[in-house]
N, CA, C and O atoms as a Maestro MAE file, in Angstrom:
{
 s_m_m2io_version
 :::
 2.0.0
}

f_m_ct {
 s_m_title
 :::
 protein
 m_atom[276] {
  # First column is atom index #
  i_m_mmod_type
  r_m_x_coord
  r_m_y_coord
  r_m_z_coord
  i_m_residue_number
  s_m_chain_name
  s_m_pdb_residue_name
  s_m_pdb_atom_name
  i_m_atomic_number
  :::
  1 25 0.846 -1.192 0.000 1 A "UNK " " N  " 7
  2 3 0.000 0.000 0.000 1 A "UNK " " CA " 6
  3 2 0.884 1.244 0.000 1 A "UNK " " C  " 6
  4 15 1.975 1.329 0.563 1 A "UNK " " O  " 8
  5 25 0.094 2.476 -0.908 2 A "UNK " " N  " 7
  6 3 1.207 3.725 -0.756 2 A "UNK " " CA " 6
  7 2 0.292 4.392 -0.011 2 A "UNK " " C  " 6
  8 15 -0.864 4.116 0.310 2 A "UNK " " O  " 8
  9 25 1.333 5.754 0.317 3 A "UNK " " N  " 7
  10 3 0.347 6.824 1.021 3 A "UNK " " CA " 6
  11 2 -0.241 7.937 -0.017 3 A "UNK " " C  " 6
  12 15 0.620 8.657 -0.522 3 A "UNK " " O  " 8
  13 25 -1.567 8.170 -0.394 4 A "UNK " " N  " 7
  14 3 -1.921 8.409 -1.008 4 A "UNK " " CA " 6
  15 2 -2.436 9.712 -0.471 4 A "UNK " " C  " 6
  16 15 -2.996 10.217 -1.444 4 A "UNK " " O  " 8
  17 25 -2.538 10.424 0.410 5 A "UNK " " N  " 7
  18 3 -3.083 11.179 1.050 5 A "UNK " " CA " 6
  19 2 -3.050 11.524 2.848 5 A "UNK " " C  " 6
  20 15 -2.767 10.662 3.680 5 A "UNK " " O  " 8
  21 25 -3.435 13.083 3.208 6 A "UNK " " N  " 7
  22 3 -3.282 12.859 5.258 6 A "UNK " " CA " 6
  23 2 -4.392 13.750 4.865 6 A "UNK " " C  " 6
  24 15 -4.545 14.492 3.895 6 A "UNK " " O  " 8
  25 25 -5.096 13.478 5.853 7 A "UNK " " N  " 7
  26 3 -6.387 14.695 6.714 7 A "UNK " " CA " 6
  27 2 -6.111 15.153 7.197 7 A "UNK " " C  " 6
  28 15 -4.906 15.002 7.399 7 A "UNK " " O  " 8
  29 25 -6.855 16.319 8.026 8 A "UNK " " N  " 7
  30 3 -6.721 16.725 9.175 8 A "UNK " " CA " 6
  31 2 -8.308 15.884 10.461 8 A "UNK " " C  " 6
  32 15 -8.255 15.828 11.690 8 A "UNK " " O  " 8
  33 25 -9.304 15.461 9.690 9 A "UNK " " N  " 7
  34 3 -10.603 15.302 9.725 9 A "UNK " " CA " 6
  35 2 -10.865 13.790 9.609 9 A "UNK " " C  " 6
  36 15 -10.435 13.301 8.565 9 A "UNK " " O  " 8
  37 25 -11.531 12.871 10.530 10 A "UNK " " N  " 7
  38 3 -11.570 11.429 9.502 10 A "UNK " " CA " 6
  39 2 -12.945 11.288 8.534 10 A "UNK " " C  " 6
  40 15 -13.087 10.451 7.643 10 A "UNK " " O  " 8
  41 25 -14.000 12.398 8.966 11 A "UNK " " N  " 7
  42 3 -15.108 12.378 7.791 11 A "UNK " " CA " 6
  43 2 -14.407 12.532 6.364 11 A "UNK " " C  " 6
  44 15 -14.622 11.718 5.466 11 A "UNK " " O  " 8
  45 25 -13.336 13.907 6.172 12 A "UNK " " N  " 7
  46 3 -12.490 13.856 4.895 12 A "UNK " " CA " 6
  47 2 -12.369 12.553 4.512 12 A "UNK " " C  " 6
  48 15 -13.008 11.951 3.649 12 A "UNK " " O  " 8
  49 25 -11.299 12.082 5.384 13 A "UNK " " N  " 7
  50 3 -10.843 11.040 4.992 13 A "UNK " " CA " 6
  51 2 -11.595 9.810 4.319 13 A "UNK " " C  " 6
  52 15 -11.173 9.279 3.291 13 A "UNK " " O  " 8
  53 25 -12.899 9.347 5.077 14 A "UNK " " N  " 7
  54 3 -13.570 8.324 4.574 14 A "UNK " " CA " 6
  55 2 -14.721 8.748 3.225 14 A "UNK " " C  " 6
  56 15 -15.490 7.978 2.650 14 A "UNK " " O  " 8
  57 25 -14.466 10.587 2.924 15 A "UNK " " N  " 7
  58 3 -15.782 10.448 1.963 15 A "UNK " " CA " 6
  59 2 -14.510 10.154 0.951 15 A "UNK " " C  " 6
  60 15 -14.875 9.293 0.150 15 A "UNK " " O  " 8
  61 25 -12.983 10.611 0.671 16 A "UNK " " N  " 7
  62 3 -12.111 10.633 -0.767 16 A "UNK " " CA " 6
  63 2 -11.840 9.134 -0.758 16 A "UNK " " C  " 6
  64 15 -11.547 8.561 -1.807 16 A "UNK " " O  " 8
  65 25 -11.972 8.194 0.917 17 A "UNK " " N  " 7
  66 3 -12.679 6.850 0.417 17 A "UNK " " CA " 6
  67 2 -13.236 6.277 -0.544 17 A "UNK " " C  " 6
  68 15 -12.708 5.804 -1.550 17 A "UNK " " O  " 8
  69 25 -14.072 6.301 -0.319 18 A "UNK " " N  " 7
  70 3 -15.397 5.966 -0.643 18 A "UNK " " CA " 6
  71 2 -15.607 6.441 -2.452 18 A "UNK " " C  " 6
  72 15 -16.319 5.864 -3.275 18 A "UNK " " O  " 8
  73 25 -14.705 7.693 -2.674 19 A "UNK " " N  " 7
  74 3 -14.844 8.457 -3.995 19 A "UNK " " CA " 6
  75 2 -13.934 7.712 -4.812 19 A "UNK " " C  " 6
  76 15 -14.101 7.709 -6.032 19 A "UNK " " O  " 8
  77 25 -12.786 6.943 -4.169 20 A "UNK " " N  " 7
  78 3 -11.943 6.293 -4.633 20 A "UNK " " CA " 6
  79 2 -12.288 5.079 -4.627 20 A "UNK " " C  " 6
  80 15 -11.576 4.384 -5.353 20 A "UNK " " O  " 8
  81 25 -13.275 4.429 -3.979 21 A "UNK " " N  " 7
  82 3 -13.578 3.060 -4.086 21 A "UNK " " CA " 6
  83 2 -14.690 3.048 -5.045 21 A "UNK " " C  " 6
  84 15 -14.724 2.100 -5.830 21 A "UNK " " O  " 8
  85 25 -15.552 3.895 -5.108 22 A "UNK " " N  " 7
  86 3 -16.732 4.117 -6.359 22 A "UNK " " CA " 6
  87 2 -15.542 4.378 -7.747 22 A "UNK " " C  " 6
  88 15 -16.045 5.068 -8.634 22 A "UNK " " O  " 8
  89 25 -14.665 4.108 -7.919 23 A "UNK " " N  " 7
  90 3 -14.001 4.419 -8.588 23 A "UNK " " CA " 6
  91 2 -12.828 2.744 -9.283 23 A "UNK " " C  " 6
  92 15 -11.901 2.550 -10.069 23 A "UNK " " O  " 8
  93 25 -13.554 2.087 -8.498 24 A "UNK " " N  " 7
  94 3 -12.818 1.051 -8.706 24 A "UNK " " CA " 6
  95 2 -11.768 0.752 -7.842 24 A "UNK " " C  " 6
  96 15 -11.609 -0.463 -7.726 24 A "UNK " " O  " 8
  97 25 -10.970 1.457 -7.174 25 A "UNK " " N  " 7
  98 3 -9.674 1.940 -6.437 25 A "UNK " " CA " 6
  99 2 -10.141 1.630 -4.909 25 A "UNK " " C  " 6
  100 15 -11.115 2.100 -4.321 25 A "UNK " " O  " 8
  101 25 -8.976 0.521 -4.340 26 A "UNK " " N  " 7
  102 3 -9.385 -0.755 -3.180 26 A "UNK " " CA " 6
  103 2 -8.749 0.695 -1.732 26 A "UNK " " C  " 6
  104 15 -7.610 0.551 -1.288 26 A "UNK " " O  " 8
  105 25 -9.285 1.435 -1.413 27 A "UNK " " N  " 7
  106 3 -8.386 2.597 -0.503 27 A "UNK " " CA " 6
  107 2 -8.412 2.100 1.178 27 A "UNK " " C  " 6
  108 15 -9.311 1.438 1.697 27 A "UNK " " O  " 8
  109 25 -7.166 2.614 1.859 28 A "UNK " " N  " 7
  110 3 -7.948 2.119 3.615 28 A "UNK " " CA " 6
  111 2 -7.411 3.598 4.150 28 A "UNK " " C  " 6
  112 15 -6.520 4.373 3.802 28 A "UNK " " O  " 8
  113 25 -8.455 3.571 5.205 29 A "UNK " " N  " 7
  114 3 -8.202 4.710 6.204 29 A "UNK " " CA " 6
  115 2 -7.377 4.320 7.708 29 A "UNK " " C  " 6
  116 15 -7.736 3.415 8.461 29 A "UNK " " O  " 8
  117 25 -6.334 5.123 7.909 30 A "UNK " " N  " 7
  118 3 -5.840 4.434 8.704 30 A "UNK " " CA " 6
  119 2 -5.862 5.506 10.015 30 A "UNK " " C  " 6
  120 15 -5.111 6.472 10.152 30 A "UNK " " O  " 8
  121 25 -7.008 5.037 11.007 31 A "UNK " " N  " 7
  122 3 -7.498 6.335 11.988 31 A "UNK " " CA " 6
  123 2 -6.731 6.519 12.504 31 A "UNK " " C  " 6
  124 15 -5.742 5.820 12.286 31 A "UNK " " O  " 8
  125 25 -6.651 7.620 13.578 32 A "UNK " " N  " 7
  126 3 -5.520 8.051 14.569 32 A "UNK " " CA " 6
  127 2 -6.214 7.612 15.670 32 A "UNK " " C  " 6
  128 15 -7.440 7.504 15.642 32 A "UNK " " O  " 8
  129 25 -5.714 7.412 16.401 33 A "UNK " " N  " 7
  130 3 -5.968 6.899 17.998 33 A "UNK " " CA " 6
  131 2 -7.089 8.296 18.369 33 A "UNK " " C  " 6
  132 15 -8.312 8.331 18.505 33 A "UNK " " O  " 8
  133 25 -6.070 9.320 18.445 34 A "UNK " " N  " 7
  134 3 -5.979 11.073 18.718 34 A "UNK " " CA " 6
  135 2 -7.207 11.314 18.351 34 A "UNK " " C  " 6
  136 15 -7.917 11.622 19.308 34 A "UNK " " O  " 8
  137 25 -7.898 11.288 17.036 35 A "UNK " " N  " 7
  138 3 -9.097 11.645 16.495 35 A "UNK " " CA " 6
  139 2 -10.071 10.882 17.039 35 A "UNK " " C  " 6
  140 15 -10.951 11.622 17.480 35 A "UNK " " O  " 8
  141 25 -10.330 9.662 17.219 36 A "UNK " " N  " 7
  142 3 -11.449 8.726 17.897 36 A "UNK " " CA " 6
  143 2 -11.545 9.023 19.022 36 A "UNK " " C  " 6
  144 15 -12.521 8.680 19.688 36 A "UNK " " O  " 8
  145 25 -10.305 9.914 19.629 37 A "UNK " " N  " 7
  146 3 -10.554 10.562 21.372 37 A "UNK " " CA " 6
  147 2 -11.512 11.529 21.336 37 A "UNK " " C  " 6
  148 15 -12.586 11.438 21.932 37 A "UNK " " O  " 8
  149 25 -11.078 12.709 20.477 38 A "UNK " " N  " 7
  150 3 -11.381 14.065 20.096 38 A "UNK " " CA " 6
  151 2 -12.902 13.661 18.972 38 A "UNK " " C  " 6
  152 15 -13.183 14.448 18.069 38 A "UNK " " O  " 8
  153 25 -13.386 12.928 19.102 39 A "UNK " " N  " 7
  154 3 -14.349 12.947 18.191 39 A "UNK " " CA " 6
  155 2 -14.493 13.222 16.347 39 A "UNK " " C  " 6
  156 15 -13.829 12.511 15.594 39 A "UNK " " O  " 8
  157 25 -15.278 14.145 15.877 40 A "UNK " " N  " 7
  158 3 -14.620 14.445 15.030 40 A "UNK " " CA " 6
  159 2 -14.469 16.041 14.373 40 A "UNK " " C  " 6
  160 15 -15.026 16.623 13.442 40 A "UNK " " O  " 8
  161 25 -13.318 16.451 15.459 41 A "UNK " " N  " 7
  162 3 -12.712 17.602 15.125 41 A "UNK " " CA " 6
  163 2 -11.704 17.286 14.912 41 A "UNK " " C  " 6
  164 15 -11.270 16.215 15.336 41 A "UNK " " O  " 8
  165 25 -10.744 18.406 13.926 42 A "UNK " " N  " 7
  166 3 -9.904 18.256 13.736 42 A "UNK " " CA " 6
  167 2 -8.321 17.894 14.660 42 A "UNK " " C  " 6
  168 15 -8.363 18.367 15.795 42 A "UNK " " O  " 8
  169 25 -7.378 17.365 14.424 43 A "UNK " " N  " 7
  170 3 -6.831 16.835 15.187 43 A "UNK " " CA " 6
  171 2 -5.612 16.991 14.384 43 A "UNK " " C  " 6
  172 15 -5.601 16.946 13.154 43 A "UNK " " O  " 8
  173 25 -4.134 17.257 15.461 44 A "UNK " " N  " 7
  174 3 -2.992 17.189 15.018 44 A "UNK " " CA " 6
  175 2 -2.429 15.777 14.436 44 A "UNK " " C  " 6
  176 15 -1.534 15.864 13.596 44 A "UNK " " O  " 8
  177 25 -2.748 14.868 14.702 45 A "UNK " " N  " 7
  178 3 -2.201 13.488 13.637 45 A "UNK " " CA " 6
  179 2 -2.457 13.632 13.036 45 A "UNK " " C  " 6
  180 15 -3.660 13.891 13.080 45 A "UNK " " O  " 8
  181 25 -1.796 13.692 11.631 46 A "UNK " " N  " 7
  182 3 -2.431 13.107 10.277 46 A "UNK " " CA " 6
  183 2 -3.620 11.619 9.981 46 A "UNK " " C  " 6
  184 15 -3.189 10.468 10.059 46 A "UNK " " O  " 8
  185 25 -4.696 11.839 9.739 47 A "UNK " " N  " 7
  186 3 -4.893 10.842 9.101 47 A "UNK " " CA " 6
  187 2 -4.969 10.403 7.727 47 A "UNK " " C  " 6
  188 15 -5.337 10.992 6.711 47 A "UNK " " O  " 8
  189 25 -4.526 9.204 7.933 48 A "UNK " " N  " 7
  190 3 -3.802 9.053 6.614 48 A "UNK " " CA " 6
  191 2 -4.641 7.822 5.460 48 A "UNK " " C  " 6
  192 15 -5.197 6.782 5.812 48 A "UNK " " O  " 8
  193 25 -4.544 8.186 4.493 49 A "UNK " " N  " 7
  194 3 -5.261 7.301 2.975 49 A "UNK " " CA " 6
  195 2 -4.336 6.644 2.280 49 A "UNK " " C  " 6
  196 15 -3.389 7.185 1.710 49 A "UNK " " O  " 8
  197 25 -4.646 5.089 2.306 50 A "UNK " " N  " 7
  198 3 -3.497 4.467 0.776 50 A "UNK " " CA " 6
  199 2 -4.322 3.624 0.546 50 A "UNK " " C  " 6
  200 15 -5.336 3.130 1.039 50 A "UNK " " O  " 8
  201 25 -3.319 3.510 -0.804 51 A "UNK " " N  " 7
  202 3 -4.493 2.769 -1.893 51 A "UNK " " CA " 6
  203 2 -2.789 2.062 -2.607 51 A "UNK " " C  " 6
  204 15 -1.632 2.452 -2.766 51 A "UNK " " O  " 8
  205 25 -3.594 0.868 -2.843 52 A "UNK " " N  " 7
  206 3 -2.549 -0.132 -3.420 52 A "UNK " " CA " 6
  207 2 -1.215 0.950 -4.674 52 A "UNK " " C  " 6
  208 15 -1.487 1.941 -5.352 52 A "UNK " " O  " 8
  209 25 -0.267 0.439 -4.579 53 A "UNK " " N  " 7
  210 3 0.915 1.397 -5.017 53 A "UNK " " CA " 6
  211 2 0.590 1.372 -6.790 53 A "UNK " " C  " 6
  212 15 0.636 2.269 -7.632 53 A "UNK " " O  " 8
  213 25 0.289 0.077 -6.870 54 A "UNK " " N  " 7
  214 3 -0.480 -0.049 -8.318 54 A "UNK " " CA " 6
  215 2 -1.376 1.297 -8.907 54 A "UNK " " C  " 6
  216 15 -1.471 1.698 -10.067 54 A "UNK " " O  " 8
  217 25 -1.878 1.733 -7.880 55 A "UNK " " N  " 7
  218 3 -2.796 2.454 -8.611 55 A "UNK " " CA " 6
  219 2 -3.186 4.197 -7.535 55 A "UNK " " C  " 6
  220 15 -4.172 4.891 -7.285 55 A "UNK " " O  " 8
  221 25 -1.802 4.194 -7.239 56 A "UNK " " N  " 7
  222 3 -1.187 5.668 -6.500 56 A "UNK " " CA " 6
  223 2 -1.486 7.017 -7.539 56 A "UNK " " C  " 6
  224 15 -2.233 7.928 -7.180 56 A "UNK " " O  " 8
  225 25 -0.732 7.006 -8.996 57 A "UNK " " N  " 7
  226 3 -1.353 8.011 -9.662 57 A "UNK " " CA " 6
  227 2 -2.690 8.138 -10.285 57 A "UNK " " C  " 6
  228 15 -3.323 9.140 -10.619 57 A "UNK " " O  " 8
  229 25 -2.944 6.970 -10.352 58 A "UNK " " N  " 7
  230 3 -4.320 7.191 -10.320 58 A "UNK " " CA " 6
  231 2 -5.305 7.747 -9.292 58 A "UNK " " C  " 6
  232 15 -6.286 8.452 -9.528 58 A "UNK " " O  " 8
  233 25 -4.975 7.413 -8.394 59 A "UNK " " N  " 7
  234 3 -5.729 7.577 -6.897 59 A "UNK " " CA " 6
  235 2 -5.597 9.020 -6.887 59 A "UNK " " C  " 6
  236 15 -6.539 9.744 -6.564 59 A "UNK " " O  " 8
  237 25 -4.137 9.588 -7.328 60 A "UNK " " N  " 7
  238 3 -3.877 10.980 -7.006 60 A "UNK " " CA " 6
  239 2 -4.653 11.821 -7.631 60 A "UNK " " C  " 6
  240 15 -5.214 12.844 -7.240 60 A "UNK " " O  " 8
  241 25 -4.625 11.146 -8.915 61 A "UNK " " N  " 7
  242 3 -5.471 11.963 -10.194 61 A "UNK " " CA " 6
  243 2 -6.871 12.323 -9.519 61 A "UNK " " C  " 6
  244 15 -7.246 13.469 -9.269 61 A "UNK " " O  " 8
  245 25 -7.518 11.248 -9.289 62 A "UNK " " N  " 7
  246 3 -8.910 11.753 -8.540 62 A "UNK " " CA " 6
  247 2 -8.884 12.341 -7.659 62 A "UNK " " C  " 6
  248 15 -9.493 13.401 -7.808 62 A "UNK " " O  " 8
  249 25 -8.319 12.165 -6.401 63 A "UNK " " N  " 7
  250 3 -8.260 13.201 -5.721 63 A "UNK " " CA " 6
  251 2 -7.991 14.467 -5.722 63 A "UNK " " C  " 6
  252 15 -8.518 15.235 -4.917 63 A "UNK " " O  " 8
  253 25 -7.276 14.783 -6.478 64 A "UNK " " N  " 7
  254 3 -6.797 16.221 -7.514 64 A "UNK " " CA " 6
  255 2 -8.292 16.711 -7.969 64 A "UNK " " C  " 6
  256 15 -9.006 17.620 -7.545 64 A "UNK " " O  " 8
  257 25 -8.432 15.974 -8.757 65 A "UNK " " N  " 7
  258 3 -9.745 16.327 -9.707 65 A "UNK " " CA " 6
  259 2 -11.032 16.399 -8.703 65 A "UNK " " C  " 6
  260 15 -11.738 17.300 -9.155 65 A "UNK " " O  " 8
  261 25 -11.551 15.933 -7.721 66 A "UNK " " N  " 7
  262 3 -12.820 15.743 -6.693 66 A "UNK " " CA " 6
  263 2 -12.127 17.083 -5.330 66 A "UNK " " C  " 6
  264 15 -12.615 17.267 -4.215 66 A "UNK " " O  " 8
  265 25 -10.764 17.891 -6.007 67 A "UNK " " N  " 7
  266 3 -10.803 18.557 -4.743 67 A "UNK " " CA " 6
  267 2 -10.680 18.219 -3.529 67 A "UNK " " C  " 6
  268 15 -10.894 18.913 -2.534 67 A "UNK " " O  " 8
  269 25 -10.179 16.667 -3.617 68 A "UNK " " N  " 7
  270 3 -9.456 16.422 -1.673 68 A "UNK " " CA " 6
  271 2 -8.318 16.213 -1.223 68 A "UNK " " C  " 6
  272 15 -7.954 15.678 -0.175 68 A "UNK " " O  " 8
  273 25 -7.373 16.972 -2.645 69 A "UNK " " N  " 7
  274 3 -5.841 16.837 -2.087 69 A "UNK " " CA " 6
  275 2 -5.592 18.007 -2.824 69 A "UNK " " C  " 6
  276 15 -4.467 18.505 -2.829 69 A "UNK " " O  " 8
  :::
 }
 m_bond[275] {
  # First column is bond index #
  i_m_from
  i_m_to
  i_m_order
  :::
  1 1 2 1
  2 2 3 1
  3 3 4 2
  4 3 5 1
  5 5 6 1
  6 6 7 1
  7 7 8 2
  8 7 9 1
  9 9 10 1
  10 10 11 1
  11 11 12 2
  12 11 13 1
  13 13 14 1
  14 14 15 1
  15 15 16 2
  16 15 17 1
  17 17 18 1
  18 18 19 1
  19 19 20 2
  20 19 21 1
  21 21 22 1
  22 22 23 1
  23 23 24 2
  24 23 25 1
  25 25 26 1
  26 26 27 1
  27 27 28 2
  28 27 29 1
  29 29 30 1
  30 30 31 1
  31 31 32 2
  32 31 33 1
  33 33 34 1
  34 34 35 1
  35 35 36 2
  36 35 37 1
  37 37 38 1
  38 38 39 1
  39 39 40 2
  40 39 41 1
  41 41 42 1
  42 42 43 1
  43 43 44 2
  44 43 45 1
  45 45 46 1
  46 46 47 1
  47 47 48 2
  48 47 49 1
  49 49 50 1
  50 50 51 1
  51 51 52 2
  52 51 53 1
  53 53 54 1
  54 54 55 1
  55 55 56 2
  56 55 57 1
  57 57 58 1
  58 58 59 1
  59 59 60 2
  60 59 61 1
  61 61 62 1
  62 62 63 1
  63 63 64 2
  64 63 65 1
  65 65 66 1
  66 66 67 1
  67 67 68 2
  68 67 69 1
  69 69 70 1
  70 70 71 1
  71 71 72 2
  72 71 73 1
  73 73 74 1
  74 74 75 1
  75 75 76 2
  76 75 77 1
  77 77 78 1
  78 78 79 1
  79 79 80 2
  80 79 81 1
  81 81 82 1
  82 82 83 1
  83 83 84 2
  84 83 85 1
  85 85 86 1
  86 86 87 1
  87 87 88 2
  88 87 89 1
  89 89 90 1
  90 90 91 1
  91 91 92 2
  92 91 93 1
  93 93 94 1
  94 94 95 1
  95 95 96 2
  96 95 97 1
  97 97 98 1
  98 98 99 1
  99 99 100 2
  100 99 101 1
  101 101 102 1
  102 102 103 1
  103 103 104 2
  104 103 105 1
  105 105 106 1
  106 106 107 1
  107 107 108 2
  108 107 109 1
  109 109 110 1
  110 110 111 1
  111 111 112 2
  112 111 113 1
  113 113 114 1
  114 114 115 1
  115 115 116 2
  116 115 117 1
  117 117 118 1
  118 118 119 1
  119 119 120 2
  120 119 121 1
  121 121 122 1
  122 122 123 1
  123 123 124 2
  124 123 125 1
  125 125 126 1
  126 126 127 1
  127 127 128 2
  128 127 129 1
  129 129 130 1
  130 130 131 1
  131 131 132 2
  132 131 133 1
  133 133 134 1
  134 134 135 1
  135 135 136 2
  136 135 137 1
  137 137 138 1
  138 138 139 1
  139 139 140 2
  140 139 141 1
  141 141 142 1
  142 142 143 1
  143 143 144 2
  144 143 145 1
  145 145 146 1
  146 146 147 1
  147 147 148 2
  148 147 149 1
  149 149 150 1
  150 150 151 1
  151 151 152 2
  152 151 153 1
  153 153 154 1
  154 154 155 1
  155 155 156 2
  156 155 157 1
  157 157 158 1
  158 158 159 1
  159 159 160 2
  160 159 161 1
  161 161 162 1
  162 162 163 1
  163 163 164 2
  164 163 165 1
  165 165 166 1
  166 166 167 1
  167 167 168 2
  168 167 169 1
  169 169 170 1
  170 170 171 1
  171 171 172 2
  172 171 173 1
  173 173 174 1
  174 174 175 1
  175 175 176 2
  176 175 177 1
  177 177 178 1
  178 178 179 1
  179 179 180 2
  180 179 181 1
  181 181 182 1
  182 182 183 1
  183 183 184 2
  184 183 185 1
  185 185 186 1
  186 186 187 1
  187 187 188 2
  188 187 189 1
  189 189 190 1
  190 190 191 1
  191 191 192 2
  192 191 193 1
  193 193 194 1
  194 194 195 1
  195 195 196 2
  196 195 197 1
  197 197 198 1
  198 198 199 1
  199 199 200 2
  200 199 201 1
  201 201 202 1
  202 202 203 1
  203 203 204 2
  204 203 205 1
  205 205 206 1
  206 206 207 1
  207 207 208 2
  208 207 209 1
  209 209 210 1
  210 210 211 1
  211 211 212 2
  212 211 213 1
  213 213 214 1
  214 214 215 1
  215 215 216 2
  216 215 217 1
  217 217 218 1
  218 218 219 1
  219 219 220 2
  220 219 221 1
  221 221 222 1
  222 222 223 1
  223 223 224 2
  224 223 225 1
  225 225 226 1
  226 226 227 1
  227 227 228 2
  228 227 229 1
  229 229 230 1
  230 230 231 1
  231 231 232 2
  232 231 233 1
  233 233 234 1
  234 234 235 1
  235 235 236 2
  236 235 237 1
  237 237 238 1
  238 238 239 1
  239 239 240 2
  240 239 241 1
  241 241 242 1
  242 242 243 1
  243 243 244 2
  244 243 245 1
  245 245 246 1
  246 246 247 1
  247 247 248 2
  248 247 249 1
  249 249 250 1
  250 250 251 1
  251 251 252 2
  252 251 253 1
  253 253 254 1
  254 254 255 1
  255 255 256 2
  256 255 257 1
  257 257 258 1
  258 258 259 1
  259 259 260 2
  260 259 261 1
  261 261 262 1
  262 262 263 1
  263 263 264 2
  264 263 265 1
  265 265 266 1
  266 266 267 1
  267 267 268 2
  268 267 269 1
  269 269 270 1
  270 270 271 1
  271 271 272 2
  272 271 273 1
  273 273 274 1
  274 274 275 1
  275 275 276 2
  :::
 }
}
């Protein structure tokens, strides 16, 4: 898996999910401890998005294009 992306937010995180998996593209969210404390406000860990390395510029491309990177 590459890193394809960080949040600040894990709602971010799981909708460029979800935009990437409607997309064909297998993505995981990998929560922060920090954020599941704090609910969901923003939070100093990154949370972070990857999607198989296979298909990284692709992944990027959409996210570029849908405005979540």
């Amino acid at each position: 898996m590459a890193l394809a992306a960080c949040f600040s937010a894990e709602p971010e995180a799981y909708l460029a999910q979800g935009m990437l998996e409607d997309n064909g593209i297998t993505a995981y969210v990998e929560a922060n401890s920090m954020a599941t404390l704090y609910g969901a406000g923003s939070t100093w860990a990154p949370i972070k998005l990857f999607v198989p390395a296979a298909d990284l510029t692709r992944a990027m491309d959409l996210l570029k294009e849908h405005g979540d990177i």
